[in-house]
Each structure stands twice: as structure tokens, then as C-alpha cells.
TORKOL-4160 file (C-alpha; in steps of 0.2 Angstrom, whole numbers, padded with zeros to 4 digits, m for minus):
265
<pt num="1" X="0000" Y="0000" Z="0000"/>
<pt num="2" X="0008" Y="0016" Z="m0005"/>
<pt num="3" X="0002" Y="0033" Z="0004"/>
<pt num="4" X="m0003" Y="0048" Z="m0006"/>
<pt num="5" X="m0016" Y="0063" Z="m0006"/>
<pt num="6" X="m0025" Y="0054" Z="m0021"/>
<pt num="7" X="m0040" Y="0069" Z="m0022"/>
<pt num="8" X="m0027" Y="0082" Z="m0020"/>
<pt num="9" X="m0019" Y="0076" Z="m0033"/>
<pt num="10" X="m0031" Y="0071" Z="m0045"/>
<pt num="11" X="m0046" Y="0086" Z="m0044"/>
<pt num="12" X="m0058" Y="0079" Z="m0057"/>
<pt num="13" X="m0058" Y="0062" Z="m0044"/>
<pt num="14" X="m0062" Y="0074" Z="m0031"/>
<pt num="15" X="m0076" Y="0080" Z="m0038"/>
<pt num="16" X="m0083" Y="0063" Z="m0046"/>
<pt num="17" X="m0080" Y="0059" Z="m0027"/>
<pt num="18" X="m0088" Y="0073" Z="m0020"/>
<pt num="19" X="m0102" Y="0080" Z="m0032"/>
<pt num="20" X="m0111" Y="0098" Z="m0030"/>
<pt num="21" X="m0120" Y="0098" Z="m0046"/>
<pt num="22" X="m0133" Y="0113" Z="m0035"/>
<pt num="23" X="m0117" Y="0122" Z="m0030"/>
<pt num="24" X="m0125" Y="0122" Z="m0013"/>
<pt num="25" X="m0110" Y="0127" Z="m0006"/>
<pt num="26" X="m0107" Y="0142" Z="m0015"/>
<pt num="27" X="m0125" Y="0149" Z="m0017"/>
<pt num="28" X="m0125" Y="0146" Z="0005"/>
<pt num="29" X="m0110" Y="0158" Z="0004"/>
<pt num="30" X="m0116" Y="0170" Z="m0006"/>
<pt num="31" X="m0132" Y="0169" Z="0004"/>
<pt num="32" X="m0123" Y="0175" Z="0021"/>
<pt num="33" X="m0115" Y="0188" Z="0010"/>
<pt num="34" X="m0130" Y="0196" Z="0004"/>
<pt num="35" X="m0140" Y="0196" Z="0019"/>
<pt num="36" X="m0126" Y="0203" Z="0028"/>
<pt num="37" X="m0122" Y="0216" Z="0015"/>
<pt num="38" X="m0106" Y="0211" Z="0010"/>
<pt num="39" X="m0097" Y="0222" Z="m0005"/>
<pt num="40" X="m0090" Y="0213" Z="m0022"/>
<pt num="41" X="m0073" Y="0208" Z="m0017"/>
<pt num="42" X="m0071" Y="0188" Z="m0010"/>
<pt num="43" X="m0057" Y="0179" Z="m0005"/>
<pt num="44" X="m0061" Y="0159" Z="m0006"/>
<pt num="45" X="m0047" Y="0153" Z="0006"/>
<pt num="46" X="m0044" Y="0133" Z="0001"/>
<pt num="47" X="m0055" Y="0137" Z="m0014"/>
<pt num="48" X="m0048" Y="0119" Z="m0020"/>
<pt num="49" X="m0054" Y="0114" Z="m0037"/>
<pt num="50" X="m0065" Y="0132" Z="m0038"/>
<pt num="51" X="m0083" Y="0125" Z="m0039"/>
<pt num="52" X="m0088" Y="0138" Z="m0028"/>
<pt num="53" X="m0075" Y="0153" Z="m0030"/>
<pt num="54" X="m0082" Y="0153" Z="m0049"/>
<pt num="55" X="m0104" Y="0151" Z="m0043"/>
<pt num="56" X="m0098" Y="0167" Z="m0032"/>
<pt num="57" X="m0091" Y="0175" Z="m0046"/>
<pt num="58" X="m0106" Y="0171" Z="m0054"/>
<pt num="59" X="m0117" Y="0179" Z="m0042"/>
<pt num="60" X="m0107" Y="0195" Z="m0049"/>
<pt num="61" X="m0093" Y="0197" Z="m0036"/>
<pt num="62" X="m0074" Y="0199" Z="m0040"/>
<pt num="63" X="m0066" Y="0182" Z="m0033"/>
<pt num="64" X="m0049" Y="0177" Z="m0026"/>
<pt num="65" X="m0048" Y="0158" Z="m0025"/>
<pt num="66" X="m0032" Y="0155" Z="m0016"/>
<pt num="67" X="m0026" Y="0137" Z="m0011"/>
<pt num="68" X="m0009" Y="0129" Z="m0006"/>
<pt num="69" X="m0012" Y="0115" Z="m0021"/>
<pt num="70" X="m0006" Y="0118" Z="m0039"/>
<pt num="71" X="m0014" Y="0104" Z="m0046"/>
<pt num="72" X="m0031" Y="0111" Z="m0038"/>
<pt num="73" X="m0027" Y="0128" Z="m0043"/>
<pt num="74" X="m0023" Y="0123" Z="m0062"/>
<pt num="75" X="m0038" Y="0113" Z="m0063"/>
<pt num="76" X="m0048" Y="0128" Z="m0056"/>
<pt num="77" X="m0042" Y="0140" Z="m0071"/>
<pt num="78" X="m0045" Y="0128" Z="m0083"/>
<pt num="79" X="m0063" Y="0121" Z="m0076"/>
<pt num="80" X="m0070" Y="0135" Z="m0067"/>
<pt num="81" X="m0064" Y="0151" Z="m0075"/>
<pt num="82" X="m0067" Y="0168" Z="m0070"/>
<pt num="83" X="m0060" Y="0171" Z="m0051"/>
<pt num="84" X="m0042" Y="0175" Z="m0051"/>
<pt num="85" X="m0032" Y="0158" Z="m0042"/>
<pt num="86" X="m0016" Y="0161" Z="m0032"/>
<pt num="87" X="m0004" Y="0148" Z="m0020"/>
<pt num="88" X="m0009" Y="0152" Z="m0001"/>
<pt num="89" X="m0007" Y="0145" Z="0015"/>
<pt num="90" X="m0022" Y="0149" Z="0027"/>
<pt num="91" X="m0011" Y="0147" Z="0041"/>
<pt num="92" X="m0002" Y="0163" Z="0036"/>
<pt num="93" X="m0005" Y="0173" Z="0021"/>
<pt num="94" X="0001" Y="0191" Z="0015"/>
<pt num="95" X="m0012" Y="0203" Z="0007"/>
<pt num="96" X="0001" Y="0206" Z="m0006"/>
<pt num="97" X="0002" Y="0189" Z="m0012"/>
<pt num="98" X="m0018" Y="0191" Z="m0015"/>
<pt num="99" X="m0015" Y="0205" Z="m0027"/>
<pt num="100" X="m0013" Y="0219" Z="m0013"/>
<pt num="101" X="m0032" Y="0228" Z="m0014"/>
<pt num="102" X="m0041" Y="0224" Z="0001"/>
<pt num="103" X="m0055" Y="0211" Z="0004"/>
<pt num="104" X="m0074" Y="0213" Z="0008"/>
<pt num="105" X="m0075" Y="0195" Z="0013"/>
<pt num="106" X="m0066" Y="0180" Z="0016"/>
<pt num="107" X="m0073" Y="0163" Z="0012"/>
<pt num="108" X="m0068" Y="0147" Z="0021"/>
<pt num="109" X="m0080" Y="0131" Z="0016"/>
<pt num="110" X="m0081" Y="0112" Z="0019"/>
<pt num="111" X="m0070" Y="0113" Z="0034"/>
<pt num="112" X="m0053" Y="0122" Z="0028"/>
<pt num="113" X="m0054" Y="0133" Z="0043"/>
<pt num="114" X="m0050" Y="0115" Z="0052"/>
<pt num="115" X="m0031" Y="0112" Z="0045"/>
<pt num="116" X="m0025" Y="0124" Z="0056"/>
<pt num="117" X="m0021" Y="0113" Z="0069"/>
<pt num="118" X="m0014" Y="0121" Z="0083"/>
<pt num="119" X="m0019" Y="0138" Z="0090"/>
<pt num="120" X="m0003" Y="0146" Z="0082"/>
<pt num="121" X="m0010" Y="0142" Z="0065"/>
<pt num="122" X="m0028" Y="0148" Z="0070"/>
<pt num="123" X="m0021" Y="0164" Z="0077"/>
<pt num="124" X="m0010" Y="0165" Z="0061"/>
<pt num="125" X="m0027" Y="0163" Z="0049"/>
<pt num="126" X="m0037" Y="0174" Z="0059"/>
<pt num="127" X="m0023" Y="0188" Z="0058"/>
<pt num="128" X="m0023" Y="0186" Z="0042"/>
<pt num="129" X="m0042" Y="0189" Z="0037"/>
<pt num="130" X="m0038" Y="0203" Z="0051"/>
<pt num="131" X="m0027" Y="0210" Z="0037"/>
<pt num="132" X="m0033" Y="0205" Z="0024"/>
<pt num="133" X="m0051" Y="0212" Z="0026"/>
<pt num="134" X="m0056" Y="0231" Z="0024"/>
<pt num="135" X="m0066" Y="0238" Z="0040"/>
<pt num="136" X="m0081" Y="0230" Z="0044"/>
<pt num="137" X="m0078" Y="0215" Z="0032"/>
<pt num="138" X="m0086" Y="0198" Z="0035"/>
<pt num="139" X="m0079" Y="0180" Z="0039"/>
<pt num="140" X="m0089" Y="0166" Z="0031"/>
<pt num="141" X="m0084" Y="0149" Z="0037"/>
<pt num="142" X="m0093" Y="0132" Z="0036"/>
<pt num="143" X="m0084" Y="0117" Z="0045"/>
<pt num="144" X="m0087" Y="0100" Z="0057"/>
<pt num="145" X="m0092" Y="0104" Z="0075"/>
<pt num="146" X="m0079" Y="0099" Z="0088"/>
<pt num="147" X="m0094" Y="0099" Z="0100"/>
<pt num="148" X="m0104" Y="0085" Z="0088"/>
<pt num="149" X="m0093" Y="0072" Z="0096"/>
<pt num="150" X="m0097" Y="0075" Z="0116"/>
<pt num="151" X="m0104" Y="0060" Z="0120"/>
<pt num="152" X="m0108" Y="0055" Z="0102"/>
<pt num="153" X="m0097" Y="0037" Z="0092"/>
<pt num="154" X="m0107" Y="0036" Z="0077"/>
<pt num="155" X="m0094" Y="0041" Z="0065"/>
<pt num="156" X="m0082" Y="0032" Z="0073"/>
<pt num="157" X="m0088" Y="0015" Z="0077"/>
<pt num="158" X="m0086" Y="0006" Z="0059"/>
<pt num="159" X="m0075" Y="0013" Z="0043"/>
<pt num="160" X="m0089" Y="0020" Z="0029"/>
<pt num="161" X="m0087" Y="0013" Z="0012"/>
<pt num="162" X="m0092" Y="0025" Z="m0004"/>
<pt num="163" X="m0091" Y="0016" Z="m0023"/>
<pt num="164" X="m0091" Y="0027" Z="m0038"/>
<pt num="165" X="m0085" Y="0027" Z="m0056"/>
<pt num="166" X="m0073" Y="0038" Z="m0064"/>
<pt num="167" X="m0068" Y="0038" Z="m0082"/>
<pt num="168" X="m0076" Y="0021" Z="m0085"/>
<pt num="169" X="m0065" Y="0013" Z="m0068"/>
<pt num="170" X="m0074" Y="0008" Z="m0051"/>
<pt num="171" X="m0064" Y="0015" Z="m0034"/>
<pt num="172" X="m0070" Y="0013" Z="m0019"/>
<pt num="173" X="m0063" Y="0023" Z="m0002"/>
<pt num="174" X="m0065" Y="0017" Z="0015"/>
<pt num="175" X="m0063" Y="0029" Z="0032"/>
<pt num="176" X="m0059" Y="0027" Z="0047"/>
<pt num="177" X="m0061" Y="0041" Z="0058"/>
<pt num="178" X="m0054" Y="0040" Z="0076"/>
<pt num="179" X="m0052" Y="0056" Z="0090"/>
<pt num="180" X="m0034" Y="0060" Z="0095"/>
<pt num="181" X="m0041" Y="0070" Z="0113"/>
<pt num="182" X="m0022" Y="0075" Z="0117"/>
<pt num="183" X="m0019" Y="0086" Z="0100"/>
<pt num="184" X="m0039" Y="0090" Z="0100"/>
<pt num="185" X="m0040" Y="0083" Z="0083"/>
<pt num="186" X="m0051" Y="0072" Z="0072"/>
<pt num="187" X="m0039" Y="0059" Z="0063"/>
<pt num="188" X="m0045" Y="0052" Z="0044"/>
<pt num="189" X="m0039" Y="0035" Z="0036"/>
<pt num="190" X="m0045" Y="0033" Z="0018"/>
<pt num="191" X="m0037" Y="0020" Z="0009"/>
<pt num="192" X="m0044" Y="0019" Z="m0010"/>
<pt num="193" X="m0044" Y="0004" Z="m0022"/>
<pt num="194" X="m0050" Y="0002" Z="m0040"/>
<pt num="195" X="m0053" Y="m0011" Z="m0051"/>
<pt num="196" X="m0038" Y="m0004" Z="m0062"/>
<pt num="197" X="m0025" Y="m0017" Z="m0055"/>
<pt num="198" X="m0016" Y="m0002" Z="m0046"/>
<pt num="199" X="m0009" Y="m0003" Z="m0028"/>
<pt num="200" X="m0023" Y="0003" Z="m0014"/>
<pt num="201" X="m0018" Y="0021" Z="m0009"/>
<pt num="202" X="m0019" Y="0025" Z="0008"/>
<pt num="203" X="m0024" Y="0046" Z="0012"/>
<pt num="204" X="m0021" Y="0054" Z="0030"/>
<pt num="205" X="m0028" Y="0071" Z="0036"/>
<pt num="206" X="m0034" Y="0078" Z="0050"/>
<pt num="207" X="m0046" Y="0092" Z="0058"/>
<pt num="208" X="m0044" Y="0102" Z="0070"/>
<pt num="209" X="m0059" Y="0099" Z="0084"/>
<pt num="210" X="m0067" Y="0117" Z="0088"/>
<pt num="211" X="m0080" Y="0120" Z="0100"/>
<pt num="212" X="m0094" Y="0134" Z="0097"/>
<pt num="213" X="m0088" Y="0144" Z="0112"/>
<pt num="214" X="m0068" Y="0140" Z="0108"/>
<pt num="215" X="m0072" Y="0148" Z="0092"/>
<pt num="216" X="m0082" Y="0162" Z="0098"/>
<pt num="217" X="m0067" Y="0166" Z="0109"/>
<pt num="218" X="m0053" Y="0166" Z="0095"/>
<pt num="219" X="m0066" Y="0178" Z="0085"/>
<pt num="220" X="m0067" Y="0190" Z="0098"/>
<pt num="221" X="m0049" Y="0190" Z="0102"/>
<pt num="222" X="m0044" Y="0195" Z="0083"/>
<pt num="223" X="m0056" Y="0209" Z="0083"/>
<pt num="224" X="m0073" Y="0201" Z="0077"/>
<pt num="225" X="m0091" Y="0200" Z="0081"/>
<pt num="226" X="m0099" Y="0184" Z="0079"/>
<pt num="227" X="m0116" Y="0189" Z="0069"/>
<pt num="228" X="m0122" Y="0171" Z="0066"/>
<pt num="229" X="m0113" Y="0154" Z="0073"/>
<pt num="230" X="m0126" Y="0138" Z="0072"/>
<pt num="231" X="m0127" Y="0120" Z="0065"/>
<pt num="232" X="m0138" Y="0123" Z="0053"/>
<pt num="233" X="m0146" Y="0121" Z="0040"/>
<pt num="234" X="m0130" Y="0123" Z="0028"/>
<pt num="235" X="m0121" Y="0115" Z="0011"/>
<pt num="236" X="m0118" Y="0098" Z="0020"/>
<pt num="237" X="m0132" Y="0097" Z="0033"/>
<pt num="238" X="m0148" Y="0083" Z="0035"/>
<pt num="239" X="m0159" Y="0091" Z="0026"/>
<pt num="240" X="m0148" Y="0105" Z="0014"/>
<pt num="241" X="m0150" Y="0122" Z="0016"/>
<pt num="242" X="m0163" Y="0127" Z="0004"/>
<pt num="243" X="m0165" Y="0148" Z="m0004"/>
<pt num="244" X="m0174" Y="0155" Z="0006"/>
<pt num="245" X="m0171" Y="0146" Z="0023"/>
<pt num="246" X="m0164" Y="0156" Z="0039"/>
<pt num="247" X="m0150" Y="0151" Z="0049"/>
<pt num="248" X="m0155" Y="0142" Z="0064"/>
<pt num="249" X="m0147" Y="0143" Z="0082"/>
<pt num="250" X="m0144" Y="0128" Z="0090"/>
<pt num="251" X="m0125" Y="0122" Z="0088"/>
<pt num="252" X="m0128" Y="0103" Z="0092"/>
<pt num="253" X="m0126" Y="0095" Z="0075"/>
<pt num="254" X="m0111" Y="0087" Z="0064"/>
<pt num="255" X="m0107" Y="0105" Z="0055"/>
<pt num="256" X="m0105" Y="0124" Z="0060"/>
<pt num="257" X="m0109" Y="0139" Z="0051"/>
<pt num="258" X="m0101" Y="0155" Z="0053"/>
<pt num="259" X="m0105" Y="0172" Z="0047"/>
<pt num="260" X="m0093" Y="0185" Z="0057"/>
<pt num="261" X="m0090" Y="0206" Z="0055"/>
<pt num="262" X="m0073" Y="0213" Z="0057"/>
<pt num="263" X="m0075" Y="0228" Z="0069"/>
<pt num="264" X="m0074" Y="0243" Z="0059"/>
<pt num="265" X="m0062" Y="0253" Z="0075"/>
């Protein structure tokens, strides 16, 4: 078994893997923007293979997608054109590298938020929405909630199994998650095989476990008001967030949502 970031590096897999044929994602985030009043300019930070940096740029803002993968970023260029796609790190980025012209919003889906791992790395991202953001700018996040697993196994008992076809070849991935309490982190195995002959590939990441209140307190700290902060619904929610539907207040479920305004002072 050989190990390798097999959707990382092959985006099309990714998004046979992972379809969003609604764009819910991007139309939730565009949703948050507009009810909040955000202005035209968005950075999508871990935009990945673009689907939603280009439904944004749809919607009629000017989009940033920014990632740490090349391969993600060409594909994005080449599939979902019309944002402009630079190499970032979340952990720490420079408004400069970004094209220099302040942000009205900063983006961060399907759990990005969560790769920075320790409280360094979350202070580093913060800081740099902080400065990347003009006055009064929002954060937009969508991520797994840390507090979801208080008491609750059922992602973690048994490995889940998910078959699909991709250019004519079945793969299938299996994924084991498992809790690692002493680095406050959610650890995922996924090994993949096909019916192509080649060696099963085995994939390891991990998310940061944040709590509601954790969260509200890093927020706060880097100079921003929480204006919404719930479990749904959202992109990835039971049932979908549908046009239309408010945020709701509870923050008890698998996913969090958050919608927060950098003080204007």
C-alpha cells in the first residue's frame, strides 16, 4: 500500500468523489453575503478545485480563490474560470500575495478553517483575514463541529465505504475516523482501491476539533463580532440548506456555520 493525497492530486476524482451539481455550497455563501451586505470583493481561502470561488463569481462578485495546491489551482483555471487563483497558505498569508487591494469578505467552506491545527496556526489565519479584510468586512466559514462528538461514536464505530465510477474505472474509499483528545484533533484514514490493477492508496488528514464557544473566543480576540454561529441548516447538513431558509441557532449537530464582521475601529 503506498500513501498519497490521491484527491489532491487528481481534482476531477475529487469532484466525481464529492459532487455539488446545486453548488450548494457556493449559493449558502453568497447567501450569508448578501443578507449581511457584504461588498463585491471575496477571497475563497482553500477554494480547491474552484466550484464555488467561480458560482460566487457568478453571483457578480470579484473572486480570489487561493489554495496551497497547484494541481487544484490549475484545474480551477482551466474548469472554473473567471475568479483569479493564487498559492496560499491559510495558516499565514500576506495581502500582497492576494493582489494587494483589500477584501470585503473572506470565504472558508467544507471545513478548511479546520487544517490549522494548533492555536498558532488559528491565530495565524485569523490575523490574516484581520489584514486581509477592509473595516467592517465579513468571515464566512462552514466546518465540522468539535462539540458534535461529546458524547456521540457514530462516526467512529465502523470505517464507511463509498463506490463510484470515474472515467469508466470503479474505486472505492474506506474511512476510518478515530479522535486524537491530546492534539484536540479528528484523525481520517482513507485507503482507496479500483478495479484498475493499481496498488490501494492509503490518504491521512486531520481536523482540528473546535468548539462553538472555543471559536467564539478566538473571534473575539482578533477583533470580530460573531453575527451568526449555528449548525444549521447549511451545504452539508440533513436536510440541505434550501434559498430562502434562515440560519437556525442551535450548535448541536455534525457541521457549524459562521458568518462574522470585522469591527470597523
Amino acid at each position: 500500500m503506498t500513501d498519497g493525497n490521491l484527491l489532491t492530486d487528481h481534482p476531477a476524482l475529487y469532484e466525481a468523489r464529492f459532487p455539488d451539481p446545486d453548488r450548494l455550497a457556493g449559493r449558502w455563501a453568497e447567501d450569508c453575503l448578501r443578507r449581511h451586505g457584504a461588498g463585491p470583493r471575496v477571497l475563497d481561502m482553500g477554494c480547491g478545485t474552484g466550484r464555488d470561488a467561480a458560482r460566487l463569481h457568478r453571483a457578480g462578485r470579484t473572486v480570489t480563490g487561493a489554495d496551497l495546491s497547484e494541481t487544484m489551482l490549475a484545474h480551477a483555471r482551466t474548469h472554473h474560470p473567471g475568479p483569479a487563483y493564487v498559492r496560499a497558505d491559510l495558516r499565514g498569508f500576506d495581502l500582497r500575495e492576494l493582489g494587494g487591494a483589500a477584501f470585503d469578505a473572506v470565504v472558508c467552506l467544507d471545513s478548511s478553517l479546520l487544517y490549522c491545527h494548533t492555536n498558532d496556526q488559528l491565530d495565524g489565519f485569523l490575523d490574516s483575514c484581520r489584514r486581509a479584510l477592509a473595516p467592517g468586512g465579513l468571515l464566512v466559514a462552514e466546518m465540522r463541529n468539535g462539540a458534535y462528538f461529546l458524547g456521540r461514536t457514530d462516526l467512529l464505530d465502523r470505517p464507511s465505504g463509498n463506490t463510484f465510477a470515474w472515467q469508466g474505472i470503479a474505486h472505492r474509499s474506506t474511512t476510518t475516523l478515530t479522535i486524537d483528545r491530546t492534539a484536540q484533533l479528528l484523525r481520517r484514514t482513507r485507503v482507496w482501491t479500483s478495479d484498475d490493477g493499481s496498488p490501494p492508496v492509503a490518504q491521512h488528514s486531520a481536523w482540528r476539533l473546535l468548539f462553538p464557544h472555543e471559536l467564539r473566543h478566538f473571534l473575539t480576540a482578533h477583533g470580530f463580532e460573531v453575527l451568526e454561529l449555528h449548525d444549521g441548516p447549511g451545504p452539508r447538513t440533513e436536510p440541505p440548506w434550501r434559498d430562502g431558509r434562515l440560519p437556525g441557532t442551535a450548535t448541536d449537530a455534525d457541521r457549524l456555520h459562521l458568518v462574522a464582521r470585522l469591527h470597523t475601529h
